[in-house]
C-alpha positions in Angstrom: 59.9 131.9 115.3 61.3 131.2 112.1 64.9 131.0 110.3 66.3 131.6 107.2 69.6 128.7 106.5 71.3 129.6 103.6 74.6 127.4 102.5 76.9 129.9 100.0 78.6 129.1 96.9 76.1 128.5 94.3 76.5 131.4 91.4 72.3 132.8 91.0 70.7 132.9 87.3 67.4 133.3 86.0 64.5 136.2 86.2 62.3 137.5 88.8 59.6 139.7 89.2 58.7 142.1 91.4 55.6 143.8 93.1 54.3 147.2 94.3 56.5 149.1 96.6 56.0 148.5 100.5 56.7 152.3 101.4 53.6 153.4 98.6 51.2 150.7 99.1 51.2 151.8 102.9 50.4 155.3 102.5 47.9 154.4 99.4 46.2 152.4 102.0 45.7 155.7 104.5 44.9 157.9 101.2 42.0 155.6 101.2 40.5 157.1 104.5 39.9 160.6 103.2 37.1 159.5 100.4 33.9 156.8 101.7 33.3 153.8 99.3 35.3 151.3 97.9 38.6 151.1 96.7 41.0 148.5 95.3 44.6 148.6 95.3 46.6 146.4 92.5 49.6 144.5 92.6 49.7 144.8 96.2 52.5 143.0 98.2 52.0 140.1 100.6 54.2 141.6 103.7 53.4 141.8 106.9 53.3 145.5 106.7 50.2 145.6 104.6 48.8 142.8 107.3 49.7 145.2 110.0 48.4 148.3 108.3 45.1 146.7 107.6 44.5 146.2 110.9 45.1 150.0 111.7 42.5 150.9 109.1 40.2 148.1 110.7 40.3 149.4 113.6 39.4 153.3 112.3 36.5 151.6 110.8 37.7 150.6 107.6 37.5 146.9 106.0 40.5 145.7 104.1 39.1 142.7 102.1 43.0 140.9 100.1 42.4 139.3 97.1 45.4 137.8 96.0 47.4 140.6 95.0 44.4 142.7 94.8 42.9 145.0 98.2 39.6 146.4 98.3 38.8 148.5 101.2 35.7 149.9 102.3 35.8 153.2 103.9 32.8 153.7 105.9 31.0 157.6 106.2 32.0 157.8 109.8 35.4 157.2 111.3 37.0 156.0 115.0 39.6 158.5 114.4 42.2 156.6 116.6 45.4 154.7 116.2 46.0 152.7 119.9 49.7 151.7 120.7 49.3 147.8 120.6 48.6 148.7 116.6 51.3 151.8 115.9 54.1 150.6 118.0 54.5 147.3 115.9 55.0 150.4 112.2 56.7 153.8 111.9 54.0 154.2 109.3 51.1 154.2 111.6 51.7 158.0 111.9 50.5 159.0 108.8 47.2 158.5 109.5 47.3 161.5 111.6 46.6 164.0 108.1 43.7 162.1 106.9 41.9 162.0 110.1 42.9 165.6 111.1 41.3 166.5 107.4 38.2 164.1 107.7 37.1 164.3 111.4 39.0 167.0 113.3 40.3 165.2 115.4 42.9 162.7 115.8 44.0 160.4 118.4 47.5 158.3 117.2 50.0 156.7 120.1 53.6 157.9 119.4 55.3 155.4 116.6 57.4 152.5 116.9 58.5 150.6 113.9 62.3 149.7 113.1 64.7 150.4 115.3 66.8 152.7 113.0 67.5 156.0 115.4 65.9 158.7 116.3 63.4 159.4 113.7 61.1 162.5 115.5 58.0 163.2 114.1 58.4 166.6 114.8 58.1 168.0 111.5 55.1 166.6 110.9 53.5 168.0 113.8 55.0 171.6 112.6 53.3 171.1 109.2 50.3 170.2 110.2 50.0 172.9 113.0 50.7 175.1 109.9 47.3 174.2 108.3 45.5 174.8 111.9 46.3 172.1 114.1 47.0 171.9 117.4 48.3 168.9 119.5 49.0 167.2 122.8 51.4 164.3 123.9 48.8 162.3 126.5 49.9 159.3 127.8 52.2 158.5 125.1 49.6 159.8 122.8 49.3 162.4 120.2 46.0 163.7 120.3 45.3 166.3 117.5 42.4 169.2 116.9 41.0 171.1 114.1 38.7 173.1 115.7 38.3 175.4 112.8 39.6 172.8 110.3 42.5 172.8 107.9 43.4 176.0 105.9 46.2 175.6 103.5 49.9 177.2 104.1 53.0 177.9 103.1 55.7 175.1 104.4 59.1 174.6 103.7 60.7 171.8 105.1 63.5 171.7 106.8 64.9 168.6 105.6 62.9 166.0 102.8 61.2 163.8 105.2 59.3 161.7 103.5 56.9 160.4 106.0 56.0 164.4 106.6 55.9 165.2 103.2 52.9 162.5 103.3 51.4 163.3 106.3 51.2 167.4 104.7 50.1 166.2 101.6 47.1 163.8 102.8 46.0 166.9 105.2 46.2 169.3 102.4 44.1 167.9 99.8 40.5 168.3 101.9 42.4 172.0 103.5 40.7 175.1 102.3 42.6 177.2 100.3 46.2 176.2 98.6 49.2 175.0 100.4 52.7 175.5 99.4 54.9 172.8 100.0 59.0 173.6 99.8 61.6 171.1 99.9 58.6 167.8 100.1 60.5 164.3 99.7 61.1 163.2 95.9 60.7 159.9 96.2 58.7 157.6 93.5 56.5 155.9 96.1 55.2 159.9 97.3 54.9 160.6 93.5 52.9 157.3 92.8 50.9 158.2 95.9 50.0 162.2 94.2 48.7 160.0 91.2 46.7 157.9 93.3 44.8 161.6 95.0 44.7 162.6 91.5 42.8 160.2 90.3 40.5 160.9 93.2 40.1 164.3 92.6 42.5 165.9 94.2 44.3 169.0 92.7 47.7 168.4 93.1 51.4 170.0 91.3 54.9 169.8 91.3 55.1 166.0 92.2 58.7 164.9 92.0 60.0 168.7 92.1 61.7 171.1 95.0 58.6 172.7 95.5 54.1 171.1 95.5 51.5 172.7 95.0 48.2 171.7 96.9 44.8 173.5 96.1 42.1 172.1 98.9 39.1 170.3 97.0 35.7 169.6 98.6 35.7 165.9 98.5 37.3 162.6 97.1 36.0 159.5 95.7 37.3 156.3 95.7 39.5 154.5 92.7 41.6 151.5 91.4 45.3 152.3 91.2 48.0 150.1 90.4 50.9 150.3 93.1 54.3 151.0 92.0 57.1 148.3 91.8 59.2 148.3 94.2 62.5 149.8 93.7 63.9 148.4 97.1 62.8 144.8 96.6 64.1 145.3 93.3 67.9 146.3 94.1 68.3 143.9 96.6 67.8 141.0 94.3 70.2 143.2 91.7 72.3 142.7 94.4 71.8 138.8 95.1 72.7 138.2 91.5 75.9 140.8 92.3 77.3 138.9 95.7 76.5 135.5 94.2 78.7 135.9 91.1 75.6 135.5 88.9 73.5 136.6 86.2 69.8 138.5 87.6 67.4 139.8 85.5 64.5 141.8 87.7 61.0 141.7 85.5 58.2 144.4 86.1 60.3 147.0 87.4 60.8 150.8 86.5 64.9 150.8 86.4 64.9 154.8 86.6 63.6 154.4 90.1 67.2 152.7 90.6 69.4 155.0 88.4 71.7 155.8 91.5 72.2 152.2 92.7 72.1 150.8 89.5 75.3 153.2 88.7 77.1 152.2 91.7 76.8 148.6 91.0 78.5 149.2 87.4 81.3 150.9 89.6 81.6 147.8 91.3 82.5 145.7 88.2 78.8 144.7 87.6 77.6 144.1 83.8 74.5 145.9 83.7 71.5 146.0 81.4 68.5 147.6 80.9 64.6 147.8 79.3 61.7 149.9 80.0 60.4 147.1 82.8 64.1 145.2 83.6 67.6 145.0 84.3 69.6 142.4 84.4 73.3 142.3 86.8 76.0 140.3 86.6 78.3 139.9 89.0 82.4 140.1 88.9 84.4 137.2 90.5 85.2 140.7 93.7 83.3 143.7 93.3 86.0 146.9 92.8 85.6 149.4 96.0 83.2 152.1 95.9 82.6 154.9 97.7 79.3 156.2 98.3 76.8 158.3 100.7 73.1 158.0 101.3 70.6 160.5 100.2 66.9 161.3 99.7 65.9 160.1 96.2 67.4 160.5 93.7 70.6 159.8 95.3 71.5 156.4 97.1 68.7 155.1 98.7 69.0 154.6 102.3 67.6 151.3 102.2 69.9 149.9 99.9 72.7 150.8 102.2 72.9 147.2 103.9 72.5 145.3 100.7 75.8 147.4 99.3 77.6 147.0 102.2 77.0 143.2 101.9 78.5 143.0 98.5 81.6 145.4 99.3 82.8 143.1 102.1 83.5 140.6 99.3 85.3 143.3 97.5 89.0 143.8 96.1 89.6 146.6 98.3 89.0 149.2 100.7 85.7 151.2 100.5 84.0 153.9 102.5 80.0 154.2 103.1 78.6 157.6 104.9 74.9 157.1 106.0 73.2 160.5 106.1 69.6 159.3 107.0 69.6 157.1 110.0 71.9 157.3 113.1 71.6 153.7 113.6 71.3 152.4 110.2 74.9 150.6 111.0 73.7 148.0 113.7 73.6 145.6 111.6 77.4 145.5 111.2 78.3 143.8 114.2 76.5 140.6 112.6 78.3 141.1 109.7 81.3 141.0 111.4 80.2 138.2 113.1 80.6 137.0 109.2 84.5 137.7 109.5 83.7 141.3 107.2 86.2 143.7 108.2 84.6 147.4 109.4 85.1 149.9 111.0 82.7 153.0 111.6 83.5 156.4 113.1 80.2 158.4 113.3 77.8 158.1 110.0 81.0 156.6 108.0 81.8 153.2 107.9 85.3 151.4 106.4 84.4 148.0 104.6 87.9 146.5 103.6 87.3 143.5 101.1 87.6 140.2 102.2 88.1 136.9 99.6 85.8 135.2 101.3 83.1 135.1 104.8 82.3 132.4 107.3 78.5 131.2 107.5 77.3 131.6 111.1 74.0 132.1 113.0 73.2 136.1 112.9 70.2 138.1 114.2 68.1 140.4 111.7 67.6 143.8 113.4 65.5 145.5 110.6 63.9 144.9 107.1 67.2 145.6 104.8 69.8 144.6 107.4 68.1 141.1 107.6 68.1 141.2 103.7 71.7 141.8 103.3 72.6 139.2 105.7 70.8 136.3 103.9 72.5 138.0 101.0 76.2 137.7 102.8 75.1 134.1 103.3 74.6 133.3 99.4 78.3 133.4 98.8 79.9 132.7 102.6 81.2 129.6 103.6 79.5 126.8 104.8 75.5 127.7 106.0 74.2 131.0 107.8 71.4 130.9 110.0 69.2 134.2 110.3 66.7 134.8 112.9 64.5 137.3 113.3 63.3 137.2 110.0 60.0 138.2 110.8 61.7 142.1 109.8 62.4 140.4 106.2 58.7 139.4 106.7 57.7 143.2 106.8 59.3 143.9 103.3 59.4 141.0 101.0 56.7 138.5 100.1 57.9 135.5 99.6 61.8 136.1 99.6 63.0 132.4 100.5 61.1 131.1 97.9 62.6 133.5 95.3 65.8 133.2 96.0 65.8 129.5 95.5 63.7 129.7 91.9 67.2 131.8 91.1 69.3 128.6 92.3 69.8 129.4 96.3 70.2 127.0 98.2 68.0 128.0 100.9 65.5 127.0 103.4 63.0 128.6 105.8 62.4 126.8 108.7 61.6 126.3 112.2 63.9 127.3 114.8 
């Protein structure tokens, strides 16, 4: 198992680029599934996500073949449409595969999803949207086992709420449904609209991307593509954010900065000096940020995600600031390591109280999920003294390469054995 040190004080500067978005390249990798042949996938992360998702897809009957940051993955005629626990437990993810197989094969065999450890996250309006189209399912065993037995006819949907991951799972059943599906209220994000370009460019007859309300007409069959994966907006914002907490000057290359219109707002409330191109931004950060308020929201309001990385920075702050998480029930665990830190919070239900401190202690914290584990190493950059984060194998899951990054910015930072 390895750690993160990190020793604070030293201001960041200097560029770095991103690559393709973690919660698109996942999803781009089951769209694959529902067309035999080969496709390739550019400017493709190295995370352990896409690792761990490969060997879902490897085990359906796929073969993921990385090259660089290039995948090319063979999709065979005939599928093993399964998804075993020892595979699924380790992603949230994993679930998605549930839609393409349903649309392939008929059938569908997927254990119940682990992943981060964020609160309850049912999956139960996937299942409803898919029964829409003519499924049916079983829980055996810890397993959801799912039938066609007269395939998939499109539907009217409206979801309750814009999940994303069921907005996905619809959408990747739809496309191979007979008929035209109607989806109302589907997720907005960038990575599900990169993800309709992707099925568009494979044939699929998709509208309405990035609006309340999609549009799905059933097509006979896809064929496989290249598609370029979209930056990530996440890994983006936290480095904004490094550049922010540090006191320094960040400029993020090969980014879309509408993606981060929200977050990018928020950080000029802060006191941050922010500018802007077509592919970057560039932060700098105040001497203490000014106290914000915000709440998290489906795009194109505060990402979720980006939560821990804010949180981080407002604990430095001049002042008293107030966060309400709307997504995740237990997005906040991460605050008791913070604290650890000698931050100052209090929470009371989705809100939490950040009141500014001049300065943090380094100290040996544990990551408990992709982001939380960001924003700690980002705490670190300015703390006193070193901080020691474990469990970085989370960080692993979102961010290729982040130690190394970091330091070509100035950190003074180290990965290591513990």
């Amino acid at each position: 198992m390895d750690q993160i040190v990190v020793t604070g004080g030293t201001r960041l500067e200097g560029s770095v680029p991103v690559l393709g978005a973690k919660n698109a390249v996942l999803k781009q990798m089951v769209a694959m599934l529902l067309a035999p042949g080969s496709h390739r996938l550019t400017n493709v992360p190295g995370i352990l996500d896409v690792e761990l998702m490969g060997r879902v897809l490897d085990h359906i009957g796929a073969e993921c073949k990385p090259d660089g940051h290039d995948l090319i993955v063979e999709i065979p005629d005939d599928l093993r449409p399964e998804a075993p626990l020892e595979l699924v437990r380790q992603m949230r993810a994993s679930i998605i595969v549930l839609g393409p197989l349903l649309a392939r094969n008929g059938t569908a065999s997927v254990a119940f999803p682990g992943g981060d450890d964020l609160g309850a996250r049912p999956i139960d309006m996937h299942l409803a949207g898919l029964r829409a189209l003519g499924a049916e399912f079983e829980l055996e065993h810890g397993t959801v086992v799912g039938r066609a037995p007269n395939g998939l006819t499109g539907a009217e949907i409206d979801l309750e709420f814009p999940s994303v991951g069921a907005t996905e799972n619809i959408l990747l059943a739809a496309v191979l449904a007979r008929g035209e599906t109607v989806l109302g209220n589907p997720a907005r994000e960038p990575e599900i609209q990169d993800l309709v370009v992707q099925l568009t460019a494979m044939g699929a007859d998709i509208t309405g991307a990035g609006t309340s309300r999609m549009v799905i007409r059933g097509v006979g069959e896809l064929h496989p593509v290249d598609h370029r994966v979209v930056p990530d907006r996440l890994e983006a914002g936290t480095y904004a954010i490094a550049g922010a907490i540090s006191r320094g000057r960040v400029r993020v290359d090969h980014c879309l900065p509408d993606h981060l219109r929200m977050e990018l707002k928020k950080l000029a409330e802060t006191g941050c000096e922010v500018k802007r191109g077509d592919d970057w931004f560039e932060v700098e950060g105040p001497d203490r940020p000014r106290p914000i308020d915000f709440a998290t929201l489906p795009f194109p309001g505060f990402a979720t995600d980006m939560q821990p990385q804010m949180v981080a920075l407002l604990a430095f702050g001049n002042g008293t600031s107030v966060v309400t998480e709307n997504l995740y029930d237990a997005r906040f665990r991460y605050l008791g390591e913070l604290m650890r830190m000698g931050a100052d919070v209090t929470t009371e239900w989705q809100h939490a109280v950040i009141r500014g401190s001049e300065r943090l202690s380094g100290c040996p914290v544990l990551a408990p999920d992709i982001r939380a584990g960001a924003a700690l190493v980002l705490a670190g950059l300015r703390a006193d003294g070193y901080t020691i984060v474990s469990d970085i194998q989370h960080i692993d899951r979102g961010y290729e390469g982040f130690v190394d990054r970091l330091a070509s910015l100035g950190a003074v930072i180290e990965r290591r054995s513990a």
